[in-house]
VOGU-3710 file (C-alpha; in Angstrom, 3 decimals, decimal comma):
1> xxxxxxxxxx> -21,926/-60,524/-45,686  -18,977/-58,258/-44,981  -18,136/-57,429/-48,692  -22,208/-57,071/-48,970  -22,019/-54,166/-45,714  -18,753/-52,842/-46,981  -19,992/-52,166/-50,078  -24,050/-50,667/-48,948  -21,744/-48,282/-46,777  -19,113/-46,822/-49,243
11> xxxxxxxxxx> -21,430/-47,106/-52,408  -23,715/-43,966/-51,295  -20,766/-42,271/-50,142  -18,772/-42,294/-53,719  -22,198/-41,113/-55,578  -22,359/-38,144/-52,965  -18,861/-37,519/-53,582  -19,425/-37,568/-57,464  -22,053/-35,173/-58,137  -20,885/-32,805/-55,276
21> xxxxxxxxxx> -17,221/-32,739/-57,440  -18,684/-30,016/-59,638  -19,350/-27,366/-56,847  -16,779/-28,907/-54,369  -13,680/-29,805/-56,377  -11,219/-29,821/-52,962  -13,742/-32,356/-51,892  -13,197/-34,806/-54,428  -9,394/-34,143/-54,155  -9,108/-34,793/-50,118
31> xxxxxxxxxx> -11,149/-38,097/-51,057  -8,865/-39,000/-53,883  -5,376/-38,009/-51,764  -6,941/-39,926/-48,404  -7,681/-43,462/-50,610  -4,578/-42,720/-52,391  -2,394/-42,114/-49,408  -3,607/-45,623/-48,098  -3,303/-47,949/-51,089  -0,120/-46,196/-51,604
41> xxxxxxxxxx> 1,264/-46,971/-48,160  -0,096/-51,068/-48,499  1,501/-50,947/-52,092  5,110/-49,914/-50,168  4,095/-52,623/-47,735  4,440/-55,037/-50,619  7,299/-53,908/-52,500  8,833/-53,959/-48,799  8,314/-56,962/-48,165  9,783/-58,555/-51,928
51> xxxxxxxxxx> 13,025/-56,922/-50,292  12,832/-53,178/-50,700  13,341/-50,718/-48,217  11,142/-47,687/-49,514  11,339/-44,528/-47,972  7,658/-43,803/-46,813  7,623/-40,675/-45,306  9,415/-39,087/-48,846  7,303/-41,063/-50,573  3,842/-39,940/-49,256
61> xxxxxxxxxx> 5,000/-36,124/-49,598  5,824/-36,423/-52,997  2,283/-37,689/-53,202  0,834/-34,892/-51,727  2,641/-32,672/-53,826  1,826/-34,384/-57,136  -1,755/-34,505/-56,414  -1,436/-30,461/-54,951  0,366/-29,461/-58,715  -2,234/-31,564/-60,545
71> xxxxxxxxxx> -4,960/-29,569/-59,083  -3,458/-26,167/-58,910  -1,638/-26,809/-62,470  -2,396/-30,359/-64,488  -0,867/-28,710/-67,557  2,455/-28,996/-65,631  1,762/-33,335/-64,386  4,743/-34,401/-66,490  7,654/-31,790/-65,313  6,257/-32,077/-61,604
81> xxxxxxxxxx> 6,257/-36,187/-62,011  10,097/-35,903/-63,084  11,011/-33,477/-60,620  9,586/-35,829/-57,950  10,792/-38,822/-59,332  14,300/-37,457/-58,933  13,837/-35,689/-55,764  13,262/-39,393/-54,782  16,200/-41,328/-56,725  18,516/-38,638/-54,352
91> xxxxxxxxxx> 16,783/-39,655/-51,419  17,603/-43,146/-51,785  20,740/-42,771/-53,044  21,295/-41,312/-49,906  19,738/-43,511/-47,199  19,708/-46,843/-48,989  22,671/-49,317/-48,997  24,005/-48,684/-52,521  23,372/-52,327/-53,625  19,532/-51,406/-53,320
101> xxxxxxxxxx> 19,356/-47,627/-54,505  18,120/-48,458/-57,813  15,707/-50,965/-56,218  14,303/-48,485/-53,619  14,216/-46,013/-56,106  12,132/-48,168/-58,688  9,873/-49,216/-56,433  8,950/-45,696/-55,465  8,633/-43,776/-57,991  6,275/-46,743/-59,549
111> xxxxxxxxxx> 4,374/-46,314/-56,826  3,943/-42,819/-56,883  3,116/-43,289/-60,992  0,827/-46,301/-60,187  -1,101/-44,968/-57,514  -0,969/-41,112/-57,306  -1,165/-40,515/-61,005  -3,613/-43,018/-61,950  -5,588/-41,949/-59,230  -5,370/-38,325/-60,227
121> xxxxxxxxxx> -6,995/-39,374/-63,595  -10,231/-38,957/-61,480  -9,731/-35,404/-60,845  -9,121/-34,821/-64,213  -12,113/-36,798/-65,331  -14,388/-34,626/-62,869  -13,171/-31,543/-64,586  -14,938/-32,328/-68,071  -17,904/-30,718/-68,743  -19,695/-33,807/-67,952
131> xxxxxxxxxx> -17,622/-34,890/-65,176  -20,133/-36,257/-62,664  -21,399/-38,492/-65,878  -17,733/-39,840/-66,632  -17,166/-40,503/-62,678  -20,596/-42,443/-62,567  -19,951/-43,879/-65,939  -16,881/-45,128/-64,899  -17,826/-46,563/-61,708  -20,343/-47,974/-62,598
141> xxxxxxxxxx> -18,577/-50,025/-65,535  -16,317/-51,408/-62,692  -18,574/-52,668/-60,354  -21,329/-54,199/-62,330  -18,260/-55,982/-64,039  -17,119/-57,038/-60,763  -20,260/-58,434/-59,326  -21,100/-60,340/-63,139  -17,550/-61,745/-62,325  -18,233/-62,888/-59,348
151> xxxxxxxxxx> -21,353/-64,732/-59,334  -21,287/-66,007/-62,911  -17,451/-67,034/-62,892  -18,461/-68,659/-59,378  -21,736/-70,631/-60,971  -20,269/-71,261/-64,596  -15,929/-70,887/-64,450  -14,523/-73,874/-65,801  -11,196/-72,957/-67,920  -8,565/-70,557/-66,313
161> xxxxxxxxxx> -8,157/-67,377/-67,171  -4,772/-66,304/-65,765  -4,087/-69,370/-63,261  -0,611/-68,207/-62,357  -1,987/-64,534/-61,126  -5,451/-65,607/-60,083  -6,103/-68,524/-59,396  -9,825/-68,213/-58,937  -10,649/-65,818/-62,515  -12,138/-67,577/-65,528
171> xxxxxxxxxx> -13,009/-66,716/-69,137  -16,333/-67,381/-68,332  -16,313/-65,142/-65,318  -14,212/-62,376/-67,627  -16,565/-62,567/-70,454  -19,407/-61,765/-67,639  -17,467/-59,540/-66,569  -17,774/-57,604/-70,253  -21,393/-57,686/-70,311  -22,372/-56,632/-67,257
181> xxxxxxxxxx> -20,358/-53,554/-67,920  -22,081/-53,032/-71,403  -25,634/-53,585/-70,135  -25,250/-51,476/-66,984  -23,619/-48,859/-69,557  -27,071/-49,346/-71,765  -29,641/-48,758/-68,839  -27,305/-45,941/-68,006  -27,516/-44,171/-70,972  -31,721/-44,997/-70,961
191> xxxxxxxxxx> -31,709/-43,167/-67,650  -29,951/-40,357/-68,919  -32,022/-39,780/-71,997  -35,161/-40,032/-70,024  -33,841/-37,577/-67,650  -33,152/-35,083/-70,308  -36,732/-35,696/-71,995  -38,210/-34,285/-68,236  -35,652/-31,687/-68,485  -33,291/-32,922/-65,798
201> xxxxxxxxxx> -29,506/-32,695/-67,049  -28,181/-34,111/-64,444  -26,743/-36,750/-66,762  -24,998/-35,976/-70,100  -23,557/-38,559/-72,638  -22,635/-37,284/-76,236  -22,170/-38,900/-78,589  -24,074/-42,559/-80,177  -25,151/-45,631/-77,906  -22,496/-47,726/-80,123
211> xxxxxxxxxx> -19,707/-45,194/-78,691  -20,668/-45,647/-75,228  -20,993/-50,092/-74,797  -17,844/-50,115/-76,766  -15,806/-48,027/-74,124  -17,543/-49,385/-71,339  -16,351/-52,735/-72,731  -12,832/-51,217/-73,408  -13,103/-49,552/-69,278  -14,152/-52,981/-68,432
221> xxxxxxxxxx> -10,869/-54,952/-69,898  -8,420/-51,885/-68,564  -10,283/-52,770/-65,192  -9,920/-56,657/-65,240  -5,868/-56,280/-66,223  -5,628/-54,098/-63,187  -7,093/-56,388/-60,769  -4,944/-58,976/-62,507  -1,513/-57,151/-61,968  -2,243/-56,554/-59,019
231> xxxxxxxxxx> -2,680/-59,822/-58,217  0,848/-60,087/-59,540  2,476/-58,066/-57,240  0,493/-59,728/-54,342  1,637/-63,095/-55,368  5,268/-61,532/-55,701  4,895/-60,015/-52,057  3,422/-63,906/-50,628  0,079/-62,313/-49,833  -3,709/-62,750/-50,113
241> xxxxxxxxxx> -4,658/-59,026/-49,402  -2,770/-56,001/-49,503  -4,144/-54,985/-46,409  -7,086/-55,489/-43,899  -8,900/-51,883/-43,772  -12,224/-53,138/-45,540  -14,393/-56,020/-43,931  -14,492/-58,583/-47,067  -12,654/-56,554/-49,513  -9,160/-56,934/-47,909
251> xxxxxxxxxx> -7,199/-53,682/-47,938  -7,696/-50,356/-50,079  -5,472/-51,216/-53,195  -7,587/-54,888/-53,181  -10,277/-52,216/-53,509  -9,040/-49,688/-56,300  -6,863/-52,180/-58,107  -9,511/-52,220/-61,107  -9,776/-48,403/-60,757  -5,817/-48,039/-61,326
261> xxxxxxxxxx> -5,852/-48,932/-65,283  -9,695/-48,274/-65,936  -9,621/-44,649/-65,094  -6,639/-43,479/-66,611  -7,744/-45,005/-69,736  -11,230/-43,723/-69,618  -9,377/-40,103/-69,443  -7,044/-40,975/-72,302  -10,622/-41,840/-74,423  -11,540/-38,770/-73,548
271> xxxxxx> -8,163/-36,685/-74,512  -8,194/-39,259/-77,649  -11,760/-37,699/-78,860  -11,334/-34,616/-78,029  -7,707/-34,466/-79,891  -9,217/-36,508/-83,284
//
């Protein structure tokens, strides 16, 4: 009941978010540095607690920064992820005990790349010229593959699918998992052509159907390793959640794990077709 009220609350709130990202850009990047600021703080949490003494403070600033140059200048990402990534290898070798520089130092600036840079990939995504589509496209794909997960790998799970990282995920539930995504993707793209046949473009897919379901199942997979690796590092840090901030969903990298592989490579499909 508390993932069910968790989810009735914050599900309205990311479609509002979405389709108000054409006209309100800053919007959409305060929501994506706020969620990004906490998983980001859990995730140091974690590596903190497998021995590493991160430098928080340093670390959330160069957050803010990368997500401020990837909105003022996302031409410039790669330079301004360097220049931060050293900026924090001297802070460590400065305040960490020398036998745990390089460990401090790795466990930052992955964190900063894991979190702040695959979360920027929604940003980015909003910026096409059928941003709000990608955004609901890909959120979509993640949930309905999350819920077809759930209750069908509950019901039907027999054989393992990672037992070592997840204990609880089968290839029944994964395979679900797939076609949730690809139906939800189908009705999607139903919606959207009916929309445009009344003259409402509020929705815009190019390209065929066959395009679509196969990168919804290829969003789908990027989303399932990234609930599994973070499992990893959970199970490295001897916890259940990362955190306790959502009712049912346990912290807010438990809640964006999926979103930390499936929307970078949603925006790499997109910089793929566009480049070939």
């Amino acid at each position: 009941m508390q993932r069910l009220i968790t989810a009735v609350v914050l599900i309205p709130l990311v479609l509002v978010v979405i389709f108000l990202s054409p006209r309100l850009p800053l919007l959409l990047m305060g929501v994506v540095f706020a969620v990004s600021a906490l998983a980001l703080w859990e995730f140091l949490g974690l590596a903190d607690a497998m021995g590493a003494k991160t430098p928080r403070a340093a670390v959330m600033i160069c957050l803010a920064v990368l997500l401020l140059a990837i909105f003022r200048r996302p031409d410039l990402m790669a330079p301004f992820l360097g220049a931060l990534a050293l900026a924090l290898f001297i802070v460590c070798a400065f305040r960490s005990p020398v036998n745990r520089v390089l460990a401090d130092t790795a466990a930052s600036v992955f964190g900063l790349i894991y979190i702040g840079l695959s979360m920027s990939s929604l940003y980015l995504l909003s910026t096409q010229d059928n941003g709000p589509s990608l955004l609901l496209f890909l959120f979509l794909v993640v949930w309905s593959g999350d819920i077809a997960a759930l209750y069908i790998g509950r019901a039907f799970g027999r054989r393992r699918l990672a037992p070592t990282l997840s204990p609880n995920k089968t290839w029944e539930g994964s395979i679900a998992s797939v076609a949730g995504s690809v139906a939800i993707t189908g009705a999607l793209l139903w919606v959207a052509q009916a929309l445009t046949a009344h003259n409402v473009d509020a929705l815009f897919y190019p390209g065929t159907v066959i395009h679509w379901l196969g990168l919804a199942a290829l969003v789908n997979v990027g989303a399932q390793v990234g609930d599994l690796v973070e499992s990893a590092i959970k199970r490295g840090a001897g916890v259940k959640d990362s955190g306790h901030l959502l009712p049912g969903h346990g912290g807010m990298l438990d809640r964006i794990d999926a979103l930390l592989l499936a929307a970078p490579l949603l925006w790499y499909a997109q910089l793929a077709q566009q480049s070939f």
